[in-house]
Each structure stands twice: as structure tokens, then as C-alpha cells.
Backbone bond lengths (Angstrom), bond angles and torsions (degrees), N, CA, C in turn:
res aa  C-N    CA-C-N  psi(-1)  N-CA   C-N-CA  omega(-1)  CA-C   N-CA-C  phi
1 X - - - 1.459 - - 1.514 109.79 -
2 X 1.412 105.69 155.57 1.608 96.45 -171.57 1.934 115.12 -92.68
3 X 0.933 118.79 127.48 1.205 123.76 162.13 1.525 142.78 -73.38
4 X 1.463 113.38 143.82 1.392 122.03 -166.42 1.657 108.61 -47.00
5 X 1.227 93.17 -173.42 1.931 105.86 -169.17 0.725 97.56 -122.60
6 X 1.743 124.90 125.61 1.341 121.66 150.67 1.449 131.81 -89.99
7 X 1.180 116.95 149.64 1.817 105.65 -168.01 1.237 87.98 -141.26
8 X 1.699 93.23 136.02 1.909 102.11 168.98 1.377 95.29 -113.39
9 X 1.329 120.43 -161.46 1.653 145.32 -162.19 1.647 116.01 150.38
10 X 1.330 88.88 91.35 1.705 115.95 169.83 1.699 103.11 -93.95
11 X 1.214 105.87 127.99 1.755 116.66 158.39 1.441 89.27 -118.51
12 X 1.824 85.59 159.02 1.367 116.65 170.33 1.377 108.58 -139.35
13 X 1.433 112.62 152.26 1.341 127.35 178.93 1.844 108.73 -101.58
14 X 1.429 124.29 99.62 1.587 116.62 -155.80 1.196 80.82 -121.50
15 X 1.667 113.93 146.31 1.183 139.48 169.48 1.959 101.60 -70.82
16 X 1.108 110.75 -45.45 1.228 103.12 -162.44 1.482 118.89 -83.98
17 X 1.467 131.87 144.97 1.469 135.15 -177.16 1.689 109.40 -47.37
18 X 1.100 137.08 143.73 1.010 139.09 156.30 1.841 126.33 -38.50
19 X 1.242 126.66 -36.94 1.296 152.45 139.50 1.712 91.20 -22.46
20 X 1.010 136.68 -102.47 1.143 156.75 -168.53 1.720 115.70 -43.22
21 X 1.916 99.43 -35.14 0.954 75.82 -173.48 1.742 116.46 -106.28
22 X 1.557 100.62 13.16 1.167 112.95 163.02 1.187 154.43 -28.65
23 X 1.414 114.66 -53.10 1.584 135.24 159.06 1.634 109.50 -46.62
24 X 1.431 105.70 -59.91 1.395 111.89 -172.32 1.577 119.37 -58.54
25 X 1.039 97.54 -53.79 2.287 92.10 -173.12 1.388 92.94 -104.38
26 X 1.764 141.34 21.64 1.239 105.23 136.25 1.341 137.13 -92.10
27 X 1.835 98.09 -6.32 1.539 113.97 164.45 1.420 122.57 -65.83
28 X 1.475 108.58 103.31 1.476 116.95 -155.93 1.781 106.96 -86.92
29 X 1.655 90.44 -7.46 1.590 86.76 -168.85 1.965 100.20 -76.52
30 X 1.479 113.45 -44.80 0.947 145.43 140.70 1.509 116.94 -3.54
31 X 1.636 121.38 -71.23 1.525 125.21 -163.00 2.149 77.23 -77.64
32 X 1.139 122.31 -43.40 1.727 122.06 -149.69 1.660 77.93 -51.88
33 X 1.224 131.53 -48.81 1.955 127.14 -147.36 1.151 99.07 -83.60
34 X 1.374 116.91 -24.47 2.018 119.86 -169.41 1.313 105.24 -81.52
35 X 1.541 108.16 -14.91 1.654 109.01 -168.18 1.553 101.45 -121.92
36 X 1.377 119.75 7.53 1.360 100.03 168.41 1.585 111.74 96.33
37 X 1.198 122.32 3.76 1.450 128.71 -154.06 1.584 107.28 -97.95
38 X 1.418 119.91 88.67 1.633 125.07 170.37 1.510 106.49 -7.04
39 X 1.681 117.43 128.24 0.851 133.06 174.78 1.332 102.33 -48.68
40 X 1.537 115.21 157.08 1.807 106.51 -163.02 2.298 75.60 -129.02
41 X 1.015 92.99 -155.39 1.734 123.46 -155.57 1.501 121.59 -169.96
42 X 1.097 100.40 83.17 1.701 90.96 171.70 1.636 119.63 -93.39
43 X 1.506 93.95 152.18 1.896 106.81 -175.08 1.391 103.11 -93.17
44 X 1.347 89.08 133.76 1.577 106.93 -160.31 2.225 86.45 -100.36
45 X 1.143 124.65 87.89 1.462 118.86 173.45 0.894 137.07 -69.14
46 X 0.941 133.01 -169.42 1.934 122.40 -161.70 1.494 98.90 -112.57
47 X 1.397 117.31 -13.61 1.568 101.84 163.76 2.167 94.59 -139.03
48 X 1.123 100.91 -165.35 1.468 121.64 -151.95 1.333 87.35 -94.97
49 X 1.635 133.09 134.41 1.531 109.93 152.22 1.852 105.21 -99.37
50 X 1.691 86.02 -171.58 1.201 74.47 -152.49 1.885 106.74 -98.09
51 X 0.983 116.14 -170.06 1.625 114.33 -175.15 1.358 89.77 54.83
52 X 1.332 141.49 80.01 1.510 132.68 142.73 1.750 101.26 48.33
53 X 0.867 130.38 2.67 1.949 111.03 177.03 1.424 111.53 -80.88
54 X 1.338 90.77 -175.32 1.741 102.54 -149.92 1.714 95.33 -163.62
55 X 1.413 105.92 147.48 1.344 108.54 -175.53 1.355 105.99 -108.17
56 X 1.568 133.32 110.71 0.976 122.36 158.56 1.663 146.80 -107.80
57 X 1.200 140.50 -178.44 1.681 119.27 -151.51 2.087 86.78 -174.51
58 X 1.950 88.93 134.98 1.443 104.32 -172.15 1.021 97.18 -147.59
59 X 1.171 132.90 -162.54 1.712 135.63 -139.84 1.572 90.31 176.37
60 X 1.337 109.49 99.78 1.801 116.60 144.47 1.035 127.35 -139.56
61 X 1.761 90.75 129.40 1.975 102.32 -168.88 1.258 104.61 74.00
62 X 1.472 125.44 34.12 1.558 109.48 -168.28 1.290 135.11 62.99
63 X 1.372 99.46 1.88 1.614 96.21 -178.21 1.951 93.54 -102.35
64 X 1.597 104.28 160.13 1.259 105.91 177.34 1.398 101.79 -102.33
65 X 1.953 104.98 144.54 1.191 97.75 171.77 1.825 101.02 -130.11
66 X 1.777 117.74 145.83 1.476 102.87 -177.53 1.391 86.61 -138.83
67 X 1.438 107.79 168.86 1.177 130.81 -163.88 1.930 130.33 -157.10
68 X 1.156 114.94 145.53 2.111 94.14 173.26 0.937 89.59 -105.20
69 X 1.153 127.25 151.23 1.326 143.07 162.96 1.352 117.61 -110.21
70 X 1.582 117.34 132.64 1.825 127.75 179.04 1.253 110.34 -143.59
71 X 1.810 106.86 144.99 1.385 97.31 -166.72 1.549 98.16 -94.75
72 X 1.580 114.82 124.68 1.598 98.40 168.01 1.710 130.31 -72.73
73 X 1.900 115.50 -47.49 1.250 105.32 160.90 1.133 102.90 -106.92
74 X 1.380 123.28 -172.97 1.584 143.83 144.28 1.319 117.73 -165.25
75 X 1.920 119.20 99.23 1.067 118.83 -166.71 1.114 98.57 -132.83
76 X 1.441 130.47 101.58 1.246 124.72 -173.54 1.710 111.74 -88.49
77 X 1.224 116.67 126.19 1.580 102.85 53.18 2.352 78.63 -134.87
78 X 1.476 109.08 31.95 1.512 111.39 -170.43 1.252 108.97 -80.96
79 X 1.515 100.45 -51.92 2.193 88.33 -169.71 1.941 78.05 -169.47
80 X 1.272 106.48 169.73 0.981 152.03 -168.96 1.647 140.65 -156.59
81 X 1.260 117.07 123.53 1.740 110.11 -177.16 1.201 115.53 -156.70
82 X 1.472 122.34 170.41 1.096 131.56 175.08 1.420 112.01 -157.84
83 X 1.590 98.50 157.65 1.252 105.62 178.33 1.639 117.46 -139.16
84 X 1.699 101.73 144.26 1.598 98.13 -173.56 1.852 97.55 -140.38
85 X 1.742 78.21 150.03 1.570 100.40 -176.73 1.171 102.74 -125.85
86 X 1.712 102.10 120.09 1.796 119.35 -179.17 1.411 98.62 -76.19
87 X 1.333 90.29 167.60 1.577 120.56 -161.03 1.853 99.71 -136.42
88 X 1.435 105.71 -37.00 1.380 104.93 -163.00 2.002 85.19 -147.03
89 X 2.043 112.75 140.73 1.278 88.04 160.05 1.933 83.04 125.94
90 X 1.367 107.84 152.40 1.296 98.85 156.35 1.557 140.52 -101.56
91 X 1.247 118.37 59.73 1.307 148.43 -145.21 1.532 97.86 -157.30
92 X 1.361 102.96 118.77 1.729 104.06 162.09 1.825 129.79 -124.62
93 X 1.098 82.21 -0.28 1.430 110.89 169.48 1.572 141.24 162.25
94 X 1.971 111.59 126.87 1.259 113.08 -170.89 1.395 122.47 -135.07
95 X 1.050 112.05 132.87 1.878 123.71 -169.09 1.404 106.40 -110.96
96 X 1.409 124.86 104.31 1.723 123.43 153.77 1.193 111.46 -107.55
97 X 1.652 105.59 135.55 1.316 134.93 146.76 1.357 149.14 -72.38
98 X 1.384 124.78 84.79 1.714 93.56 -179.67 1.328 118.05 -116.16
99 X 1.478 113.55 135.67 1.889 103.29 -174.42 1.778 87.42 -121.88
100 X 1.303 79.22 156.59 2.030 115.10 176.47 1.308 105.05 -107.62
101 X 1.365 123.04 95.77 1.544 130.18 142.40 1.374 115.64 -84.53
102 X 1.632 109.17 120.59 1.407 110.96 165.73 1.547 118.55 -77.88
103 X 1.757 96.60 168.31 1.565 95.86 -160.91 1.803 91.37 -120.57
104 X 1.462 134.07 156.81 0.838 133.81 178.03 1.291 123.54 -78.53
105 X 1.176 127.54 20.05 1.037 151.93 -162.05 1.937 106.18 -125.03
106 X 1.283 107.21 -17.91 1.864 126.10 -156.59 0.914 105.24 40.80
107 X 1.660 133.26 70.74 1.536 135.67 89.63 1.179 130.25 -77.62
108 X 1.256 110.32 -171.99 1.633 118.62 176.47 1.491 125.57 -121.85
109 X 1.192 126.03 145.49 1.243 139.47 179.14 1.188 100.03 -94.89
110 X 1.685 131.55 110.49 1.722 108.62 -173.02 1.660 94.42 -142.67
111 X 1.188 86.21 124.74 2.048 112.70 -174.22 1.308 102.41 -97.29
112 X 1.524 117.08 122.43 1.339 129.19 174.92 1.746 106.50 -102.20
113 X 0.972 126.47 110.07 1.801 115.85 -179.51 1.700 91.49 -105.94
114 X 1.491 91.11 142.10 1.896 92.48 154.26 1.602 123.24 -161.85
115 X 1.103 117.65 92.25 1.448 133.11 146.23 1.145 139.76 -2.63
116 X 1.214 143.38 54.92 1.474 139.86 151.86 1.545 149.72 -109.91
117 X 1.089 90.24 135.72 1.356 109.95 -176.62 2.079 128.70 -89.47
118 X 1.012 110.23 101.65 1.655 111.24 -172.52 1.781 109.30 -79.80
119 X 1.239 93.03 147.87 1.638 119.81 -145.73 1.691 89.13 -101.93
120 X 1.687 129.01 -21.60 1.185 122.87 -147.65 1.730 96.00 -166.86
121 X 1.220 123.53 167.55 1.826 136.04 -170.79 1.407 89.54 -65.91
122 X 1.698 109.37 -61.82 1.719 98.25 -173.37 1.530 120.57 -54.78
123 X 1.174 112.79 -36.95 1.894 110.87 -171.44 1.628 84.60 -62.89
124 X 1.212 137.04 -62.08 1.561 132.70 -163.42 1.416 122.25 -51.50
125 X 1.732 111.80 -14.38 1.459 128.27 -178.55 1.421 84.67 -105.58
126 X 1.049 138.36 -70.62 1.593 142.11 -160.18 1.829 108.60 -53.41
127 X 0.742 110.07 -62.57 1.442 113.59 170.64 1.468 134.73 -33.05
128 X 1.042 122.99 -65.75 1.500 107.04 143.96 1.219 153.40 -66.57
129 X 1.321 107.15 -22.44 1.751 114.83 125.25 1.153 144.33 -6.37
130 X 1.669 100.16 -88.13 1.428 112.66 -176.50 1.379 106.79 -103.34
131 X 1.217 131.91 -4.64 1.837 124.71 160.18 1.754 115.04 -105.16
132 X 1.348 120.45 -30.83 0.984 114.32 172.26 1.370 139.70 -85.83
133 X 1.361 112.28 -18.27 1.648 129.45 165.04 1.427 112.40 -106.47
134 X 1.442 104.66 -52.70 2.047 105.95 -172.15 1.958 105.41 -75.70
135 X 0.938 85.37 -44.04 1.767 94.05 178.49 1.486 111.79 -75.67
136 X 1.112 127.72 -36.32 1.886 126.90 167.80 1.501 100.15 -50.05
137 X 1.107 116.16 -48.61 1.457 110.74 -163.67 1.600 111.65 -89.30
138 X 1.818 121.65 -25.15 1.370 88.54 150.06 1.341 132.18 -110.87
139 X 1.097 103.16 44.42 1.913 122.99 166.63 1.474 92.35 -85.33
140 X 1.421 110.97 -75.07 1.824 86.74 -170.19 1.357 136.20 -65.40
141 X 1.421 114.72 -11.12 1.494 108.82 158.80 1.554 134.15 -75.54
142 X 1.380 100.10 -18.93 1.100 124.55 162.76 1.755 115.92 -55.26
143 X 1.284 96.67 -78.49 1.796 92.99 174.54 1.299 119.23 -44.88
144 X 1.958 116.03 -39.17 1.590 122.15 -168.68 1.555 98.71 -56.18
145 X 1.651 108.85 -26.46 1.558 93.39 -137.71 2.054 75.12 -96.99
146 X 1.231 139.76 0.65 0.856 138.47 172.93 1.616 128.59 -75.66
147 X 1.469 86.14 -45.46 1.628 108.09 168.25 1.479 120.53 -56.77
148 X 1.384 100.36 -38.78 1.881 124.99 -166.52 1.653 92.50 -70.89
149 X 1.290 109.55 -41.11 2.068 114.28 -170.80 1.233 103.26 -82.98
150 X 1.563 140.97 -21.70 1.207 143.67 -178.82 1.447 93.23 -75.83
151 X 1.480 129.32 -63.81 1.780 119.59 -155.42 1.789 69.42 -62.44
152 X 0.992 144.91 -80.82 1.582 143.22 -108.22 1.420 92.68 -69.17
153 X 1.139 134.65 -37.97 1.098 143.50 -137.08 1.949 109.22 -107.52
154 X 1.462 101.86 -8.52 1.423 122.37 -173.77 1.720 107.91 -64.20
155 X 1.475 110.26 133.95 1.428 100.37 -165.04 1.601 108.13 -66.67
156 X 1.639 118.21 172.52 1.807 136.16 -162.09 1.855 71.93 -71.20
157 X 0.875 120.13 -88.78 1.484 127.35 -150.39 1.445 104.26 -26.21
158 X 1.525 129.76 -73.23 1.415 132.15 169.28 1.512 114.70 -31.65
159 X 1.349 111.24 -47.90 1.753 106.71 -171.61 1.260 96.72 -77.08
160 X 1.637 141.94 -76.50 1.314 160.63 178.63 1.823 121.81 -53.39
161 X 1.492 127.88 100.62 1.886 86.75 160.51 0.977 90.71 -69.64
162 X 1.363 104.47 -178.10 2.136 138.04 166.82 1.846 86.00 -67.92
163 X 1.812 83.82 149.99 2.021 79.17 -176.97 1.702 67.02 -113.35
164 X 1.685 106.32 155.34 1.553 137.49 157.74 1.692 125.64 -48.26
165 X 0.895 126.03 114.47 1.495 98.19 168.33 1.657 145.75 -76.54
166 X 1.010 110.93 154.57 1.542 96.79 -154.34 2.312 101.31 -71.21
167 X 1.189 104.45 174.26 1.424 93.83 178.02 1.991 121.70 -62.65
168 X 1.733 100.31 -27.01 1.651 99.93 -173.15 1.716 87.31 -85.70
169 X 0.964 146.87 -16.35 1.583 140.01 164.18 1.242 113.70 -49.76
170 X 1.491 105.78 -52.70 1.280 112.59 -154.65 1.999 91.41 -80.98
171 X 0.950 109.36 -41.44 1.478 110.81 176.16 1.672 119.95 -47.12
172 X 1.665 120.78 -53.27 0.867 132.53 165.89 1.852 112.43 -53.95
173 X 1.107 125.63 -36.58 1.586 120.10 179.60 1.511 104.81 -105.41
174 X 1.585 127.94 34.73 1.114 117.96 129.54 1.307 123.73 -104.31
175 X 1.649 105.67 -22.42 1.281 99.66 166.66 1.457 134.18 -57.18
176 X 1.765 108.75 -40.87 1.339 113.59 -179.88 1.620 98.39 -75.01
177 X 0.970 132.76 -25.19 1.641 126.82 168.62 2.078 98.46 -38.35
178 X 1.549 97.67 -68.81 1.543 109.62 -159.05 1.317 92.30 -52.85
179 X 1.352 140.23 -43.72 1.416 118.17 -167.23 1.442 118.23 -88.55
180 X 1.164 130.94 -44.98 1.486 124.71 136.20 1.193 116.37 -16.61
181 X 1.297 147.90 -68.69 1.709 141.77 139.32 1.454 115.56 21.52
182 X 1.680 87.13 -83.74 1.675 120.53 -154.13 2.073 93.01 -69.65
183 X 1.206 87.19 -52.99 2.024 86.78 179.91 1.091 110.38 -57.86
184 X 1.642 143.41 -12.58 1.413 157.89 -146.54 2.033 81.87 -100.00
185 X 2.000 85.42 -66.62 0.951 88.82 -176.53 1.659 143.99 -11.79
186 X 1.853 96.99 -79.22 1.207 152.71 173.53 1.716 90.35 -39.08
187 X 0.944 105.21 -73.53 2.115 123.66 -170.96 1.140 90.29 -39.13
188 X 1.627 136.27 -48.71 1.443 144.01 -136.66 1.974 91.09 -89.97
189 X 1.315 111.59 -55.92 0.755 123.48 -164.26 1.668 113.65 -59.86
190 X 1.302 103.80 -56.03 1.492 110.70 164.95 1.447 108.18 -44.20
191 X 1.174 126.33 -59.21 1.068 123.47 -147.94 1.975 101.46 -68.85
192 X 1.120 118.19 -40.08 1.578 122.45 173.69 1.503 108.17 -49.82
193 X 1.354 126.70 -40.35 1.504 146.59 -166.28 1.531 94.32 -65.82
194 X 1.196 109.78 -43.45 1.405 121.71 -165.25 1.582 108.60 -87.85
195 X 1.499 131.15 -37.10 0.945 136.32 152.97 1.704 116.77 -62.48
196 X 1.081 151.01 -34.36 0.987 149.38 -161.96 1.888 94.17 -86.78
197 X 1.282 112.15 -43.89 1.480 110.14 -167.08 1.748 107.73 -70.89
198 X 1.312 105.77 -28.30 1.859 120.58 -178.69 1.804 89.74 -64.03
199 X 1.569 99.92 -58.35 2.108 94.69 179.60 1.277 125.22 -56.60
200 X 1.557 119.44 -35.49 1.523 125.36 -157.91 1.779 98.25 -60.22
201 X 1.267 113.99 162.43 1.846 94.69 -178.45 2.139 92.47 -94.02
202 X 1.342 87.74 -176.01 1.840 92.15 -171.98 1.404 96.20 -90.44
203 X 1.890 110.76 127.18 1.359 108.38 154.03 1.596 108.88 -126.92
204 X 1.363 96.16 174.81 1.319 102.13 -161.41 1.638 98.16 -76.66
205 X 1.535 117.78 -176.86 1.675 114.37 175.93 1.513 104.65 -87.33
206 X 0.916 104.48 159.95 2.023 107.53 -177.73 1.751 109.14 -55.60
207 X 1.316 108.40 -31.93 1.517 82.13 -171.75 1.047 112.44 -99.57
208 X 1.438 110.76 12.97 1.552 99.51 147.65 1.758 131.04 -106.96
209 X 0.980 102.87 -23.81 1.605 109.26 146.41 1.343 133.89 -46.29
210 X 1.722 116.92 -10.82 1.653 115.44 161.18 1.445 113.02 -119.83
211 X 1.789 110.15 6.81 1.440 92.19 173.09 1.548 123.88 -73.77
212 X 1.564 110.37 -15.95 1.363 107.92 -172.15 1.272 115.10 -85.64
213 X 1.686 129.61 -13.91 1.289 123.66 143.39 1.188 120.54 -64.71
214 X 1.125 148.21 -36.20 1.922 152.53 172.24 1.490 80.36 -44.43
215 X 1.230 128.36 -71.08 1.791 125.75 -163.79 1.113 127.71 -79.32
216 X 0.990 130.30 -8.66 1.379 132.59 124.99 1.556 145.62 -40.12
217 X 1.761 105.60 -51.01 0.980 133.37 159.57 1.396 119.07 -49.81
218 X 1.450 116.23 -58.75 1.443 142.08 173.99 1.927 98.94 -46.01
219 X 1.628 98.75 -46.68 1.765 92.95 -168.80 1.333 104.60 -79.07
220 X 1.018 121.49 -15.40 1.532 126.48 -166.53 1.991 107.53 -71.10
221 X 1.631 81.54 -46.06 1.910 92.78 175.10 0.916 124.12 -88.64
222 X 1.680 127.55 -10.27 1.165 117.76 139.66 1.578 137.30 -65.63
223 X 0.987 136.37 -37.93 1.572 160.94 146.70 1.816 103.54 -23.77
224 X 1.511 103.70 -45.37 1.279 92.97 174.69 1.052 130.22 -92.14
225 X 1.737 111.83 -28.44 1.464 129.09 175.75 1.581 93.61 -46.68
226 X 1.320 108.96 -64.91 1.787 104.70 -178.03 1.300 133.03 -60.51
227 X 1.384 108.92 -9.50 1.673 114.94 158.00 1.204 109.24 -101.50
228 X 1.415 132.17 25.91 1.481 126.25 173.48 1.765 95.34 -110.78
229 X 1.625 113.17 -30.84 1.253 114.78 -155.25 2.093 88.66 -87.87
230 X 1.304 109.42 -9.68 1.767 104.39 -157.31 1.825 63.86 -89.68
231 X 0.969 135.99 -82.77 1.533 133.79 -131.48 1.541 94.43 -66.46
232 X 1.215 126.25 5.61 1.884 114.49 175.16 1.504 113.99 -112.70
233 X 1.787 103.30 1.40 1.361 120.94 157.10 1.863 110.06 -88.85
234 X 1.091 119.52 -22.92 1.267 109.28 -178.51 1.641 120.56 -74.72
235 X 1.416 99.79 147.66 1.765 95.52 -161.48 1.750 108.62 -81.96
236 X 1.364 100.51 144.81 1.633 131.72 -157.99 1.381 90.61 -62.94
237 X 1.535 132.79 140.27 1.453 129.42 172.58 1.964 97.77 -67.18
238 X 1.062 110.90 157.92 1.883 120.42 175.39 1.362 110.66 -88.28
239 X 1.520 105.17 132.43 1.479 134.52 164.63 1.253 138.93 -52.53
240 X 1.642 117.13 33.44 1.668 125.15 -155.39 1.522 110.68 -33.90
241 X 1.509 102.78 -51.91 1.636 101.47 -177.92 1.469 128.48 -38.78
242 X 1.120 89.78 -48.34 1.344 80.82 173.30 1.353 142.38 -57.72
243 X 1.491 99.16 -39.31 1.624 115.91 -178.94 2.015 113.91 -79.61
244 X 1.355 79.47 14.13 1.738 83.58 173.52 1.819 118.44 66.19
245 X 1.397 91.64 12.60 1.740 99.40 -169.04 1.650 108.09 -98.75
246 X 1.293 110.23 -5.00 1.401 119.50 -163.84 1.600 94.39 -83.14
């Protein structure tokens, strides 16, 4: 026989804009770990269904639970929902809502609704149980702790302007600019010195580059000294005149 509906409705009072707090509680994979919710498994099928659903399947206490899943809204950054119809599980059907009203103040007014219906005696004992007492309580820490990562998480520019620098600031960081410069400089400079000497081709140092003319030179005046000393051994042509023979 079919059984009654249960419906909850949690508000929260959130400091943070709806904008902001978007990312966080529409990431469903996200709210399932904040709340304790058995890693789930989706079936990947051999064709597409249709309207975007998806079959999914979890395990509590050993019991199996499966489900299709469809998204009914998604209007960011206003409200968002979905709804799923079990297949397996004591649960036969559940619808959550959540919408973002901003506050004039930039917070949020943020309404969680959720819908279910039990398939079996246990879901009708279990259900207010485990969604209406164990699950109330980590729904709102859940959002708090969502709200708390949205301000934290708000970009430097929005929280901070840039502050100016004063004129002796600004004096001091051109100076360290100019010398940073000049050492840039310096680095640059070396470094060409160092390249130019790797290109230049290899010569020898000067004083050894003129010893091999000195020795040369040196052989040259010896070579002659000894052909000056052979030709002052060679015998003198003869003086006929004199000897009256001419």
C-alpha cells in the first residue's frame, strides 16, 4: 500500500550572497561527503537516456539502494532541484529544492525543501530518523560550513582596495629599481666579456710570440759570423808588383 509524504523545510539565515554561495551547495558530490552520504556509483549505459538522467546505486548497512536521477530546476545562481525515483531500497521517491533569495543587506535567505516518500514499513520508520533528526543536523552545518568558505574565499580586490604608496616609499623602490638595473647591468656586461673571449681565436702571450724571431735572428748572425771567419781563412790573391816579376 502506498505511503504518506514526508516533507521537511530548513531555512537559513547566510551571510554570504547567493553568487558566492553557488558553487558550494550546488556541488552535490560535495553536500553527499559533508553529510555523511555513502559513496554512490553511477551506470555509465550503453546508450544516453533521455532528459539528462542517470542511474544511480549506494549501499547502506549492506543493503542496496538504486535510483534515476533528473534534474527538475537549475537556475543559477536562484534555486535548483532534483528528483529521484528508487528502483531498489526503502525509499520510493524524493524531490529537493533549494532557492537563493538575496537579502538587502548581501546575505541570503536559503530554503532547503525535501520530499519523501517510503516504498516499505522500514523507509516509514527510517525516514524521520535518518532525514529528519540525523540529517537536519548535518544540513545545517553543512550550509554554515559553506557560507563560512564563500566570505573566506571572496576575492583580495572585493575585501581590500590596493593602499597607495606614500612619496618616501615610492622614493626608496625607485632607488632599489636603479640598482637592480645597474647589477642587471654589470651581469650583462660580464657576460659579453665572457662571450667575446670563448670567440676571439687562441694566441699565444707576447713573449712568446717574439722569441722565435730573437732565434732566428740569433741563427742568422751566427751563420754569418762563420762565413765571415771561413773567408778570412781563405788565401790572399799574390802581389806580383812588388816582387818585380810583373
Amino acid at each position: 500500500m502506498p505511503y504518506r509524504e514526508f516533507h521537511y523545510r530548513w531555512v537559513y539565515d547566510l551571510k554570504s550572497t547567493p553568487e558566492k554561495l553557488w558553487p558550494f551547495v550546488a556541488d552535490t558530490n560535495r553536500f553527499n561527503r559533508d553529510t555523511s552520504v555513502p559513496a554512490v556509483q553511477v551506470e555509465r549505459p550503453k546508450r544516453r537516456l533521455r532528459n539528462a538522467r542517470r542511474r544511480v546505486r549506494l549501499s547502506i548497512f549492506g543493503m542496496p539502494v538504486e535510483w534515476e536521477e533528473q534534474p527538475v530546476e537549475w537556475v543559477r545562481p536562484s534555486r535548483f532541484g532534483v528528483k529521484r525515483s528508487y528502483s531498489k531500497g526503502p525509499i520510493a521517491e524524493m524531490t529537493a529544492l533549494a532557492e537563493f533569495t538575496p537579502r538587502p543587506d548581501g546575505g541570503t535567505n536559503f530554503t532547503y525543501d525535501l520530499a519523501v516518500r517510503p516504498k516499505s514499513l522500514l523507509g516509514l520508520v527510517a525516514i524521520p530518523l535518518q532525514v529528519g533528526i540525523i540529517g537536519s543536523r548535518r544540513f545545517r552545518r553543512a550550509f554554515q560550513k559553506y557560507d563560512d568558505l564563500a566570505l573566506v574565499e571572496a576575492p583580495a580586490a572585493e575585501l581590500q582596495p590596493a593602499a597607495a604608496l606614500s612619496g618616501a616609499a615610492s622614493s626608496r623602490v625607485a632607488s632599489i629599481r636603479e640598482r637592480l638595473l645597474a647589477d642587471v647591468d654589470a651581469d650583462d656586461a660580464a657576460d659579453d666579456a665572457v662571450i667575446e673571449a670563448r670567440q676571439a681565436p687562441l694566441q699565444r702571450p707576447a713573449e712568446f710570440q717574439g722569441e722565435p724571431l730573437h732565434r732566428n735572428e740569433r741563427e742568422r748572425e751566427d751563420r754569418k759570423r762563420r762565413n765571415d771567419q771561413q773567408e778570412s781563412h781563405w788565401p790572399q790573391p799574390l802581389d806580383l808588383s812588388s816582387s818585380g816579376m810583373a
